[in-house]
C-alpha positions in Angstrom: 97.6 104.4 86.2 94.9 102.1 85.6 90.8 103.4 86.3 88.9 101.4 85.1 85.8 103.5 83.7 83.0 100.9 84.7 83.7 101.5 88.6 82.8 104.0 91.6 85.4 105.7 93.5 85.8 107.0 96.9 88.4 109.8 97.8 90.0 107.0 99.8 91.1 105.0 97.3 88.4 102.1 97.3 86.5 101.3 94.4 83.2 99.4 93.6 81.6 97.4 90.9 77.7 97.4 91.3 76.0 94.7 89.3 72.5 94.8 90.0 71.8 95.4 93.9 75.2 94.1 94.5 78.6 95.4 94.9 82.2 94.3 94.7 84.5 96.0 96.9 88.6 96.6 96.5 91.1 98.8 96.5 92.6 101.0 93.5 95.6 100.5 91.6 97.1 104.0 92.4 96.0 102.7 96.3 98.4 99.3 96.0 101.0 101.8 94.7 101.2 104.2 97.0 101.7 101.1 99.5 103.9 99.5 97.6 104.3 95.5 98.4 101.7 93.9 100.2 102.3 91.5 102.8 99.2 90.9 104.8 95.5 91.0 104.3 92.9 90.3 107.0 89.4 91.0 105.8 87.9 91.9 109.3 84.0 91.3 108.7 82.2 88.5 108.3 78.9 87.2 105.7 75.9 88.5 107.1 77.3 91.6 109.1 75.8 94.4 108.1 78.0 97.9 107.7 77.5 101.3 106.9 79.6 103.3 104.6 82.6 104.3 106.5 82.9 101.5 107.9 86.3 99.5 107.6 86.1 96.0 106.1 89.8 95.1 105.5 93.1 95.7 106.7 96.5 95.4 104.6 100.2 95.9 105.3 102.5 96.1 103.0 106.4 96.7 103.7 105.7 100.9 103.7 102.4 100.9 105.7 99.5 99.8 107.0 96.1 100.9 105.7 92.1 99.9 106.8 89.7 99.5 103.7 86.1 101.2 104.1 83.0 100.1 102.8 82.0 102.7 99.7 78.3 101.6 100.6 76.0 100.4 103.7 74.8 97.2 103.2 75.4 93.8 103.9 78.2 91.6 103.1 77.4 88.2 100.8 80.9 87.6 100.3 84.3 87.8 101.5 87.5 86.6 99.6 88.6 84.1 101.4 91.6 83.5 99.0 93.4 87.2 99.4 94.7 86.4 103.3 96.5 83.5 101.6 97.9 85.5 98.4 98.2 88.7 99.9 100.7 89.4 96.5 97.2 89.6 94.3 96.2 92.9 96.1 99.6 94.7 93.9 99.0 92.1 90.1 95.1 92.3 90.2 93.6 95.1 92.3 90.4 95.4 90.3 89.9 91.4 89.3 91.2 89.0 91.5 92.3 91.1 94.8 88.4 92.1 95.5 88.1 91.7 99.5 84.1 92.0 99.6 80.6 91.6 97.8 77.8 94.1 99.6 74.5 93.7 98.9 73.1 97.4 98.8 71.1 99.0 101.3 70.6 102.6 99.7 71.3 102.4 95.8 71.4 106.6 96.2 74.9 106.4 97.7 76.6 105.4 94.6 75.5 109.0 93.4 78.2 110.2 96.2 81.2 108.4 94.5 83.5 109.2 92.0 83.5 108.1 88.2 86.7 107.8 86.3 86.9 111.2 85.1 86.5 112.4 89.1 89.3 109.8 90.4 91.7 110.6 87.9 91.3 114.5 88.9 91.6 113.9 92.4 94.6 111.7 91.9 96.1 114.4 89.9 95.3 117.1 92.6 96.9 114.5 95.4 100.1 114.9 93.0 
């Protein structure tokens, strides 16, 4: 299982990597395995909407199941990766690199301090086991 130490985790499987005020948003690789193959990806927010954390930004379904993506941070989205919908297939090969679905900029830098590190992911995954 790859867990990359230089992200942020939630307990539902999203990660985040802050550079600066800014975030990049996905989901993990133990997250595209539980779901196996993914078919579809709709990222369901637009640049300039502003969300809190929570809120869903992306939807996938994959031949097992379908699954909403939330936001590990309020703030508001700069980016969105328009390339994903198209190559859906990324989300399972890349899932922290090429398969991010969208870039925040931050509106409360203390919320990081609610997510996971590495070391917390990998216990919580082993607990899920």
């Amino acid at each position: 299982m790859n867990i990359p130490s230089s992200l942020k985790y939630t307990p539902n499987d999203e990660w985040i990597l802050v550079e600066g005020n800014t975030g990049k948003v996905g989901i993990t690789d133990y997250a595209q395995n539980q779901l196996s193959d993914i078919v579809y990806v709709e990222v369901v927010v637009s640049v300039g909407e502003t969300l809190k954390k929570g809120d869903a930004c992306a939807t996938l379904e994959s031949v097992k199941a379908a699954a909403d993506v939330y936001m590990p941070v309020s703030g508001i989205i700069i980016a969105v990766n328009e390339a994903l919908p198209d190559s859906p297939e990324k989300v399972n090969s890349d899932p922290y690199g090429e398969a991010w679905m969208v870039k925040v900029e931050l509106s409360d830098a203390s919320q990081l301090d609610e997510l996971l590190d590495s070391t917390g992911y990998e216990k919580l995954l082993a607990e899920k086991e």
